[in-house]
C-alpha positions, -999 to +999 in steps of 0.1 A: -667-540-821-637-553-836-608-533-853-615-540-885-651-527-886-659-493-901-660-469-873-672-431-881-651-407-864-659-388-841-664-347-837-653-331-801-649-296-788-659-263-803-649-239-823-616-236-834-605-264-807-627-289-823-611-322-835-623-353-850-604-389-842-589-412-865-606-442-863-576-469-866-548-445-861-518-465-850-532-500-859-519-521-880-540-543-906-545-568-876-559-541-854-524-546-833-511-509-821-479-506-840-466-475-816-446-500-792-439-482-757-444-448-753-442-422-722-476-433-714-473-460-694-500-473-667-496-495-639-528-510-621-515-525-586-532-559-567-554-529-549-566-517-582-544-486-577-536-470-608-499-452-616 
């Protein structure tokens, strides 16, 4: 799967907390995220710990 392949969204939850994704939200035409840093962040340690 690459970014610039058609991708259906997808349907989760139920009822009025159902949502569907946005299949290439946030990517640019290259399929490069084009949010930059965000609160997000994850570190993965040498141990394979993740922060």
């Amino acid at each position: 799967m690459f970014a610039a392949d058609k991708v259906a969204p997808v349907r989760m939850g139920s009822g009025l907390m159902t949502f569907e994704t946005v299949p290439g939200w946030g990517l640019d035409g290259n399929g490069k995220s084009v949010l930059g840093p965000t609160h997000g962040g994850v570190v993965v340690d040498k141990a394979g710990n993740i922060y």
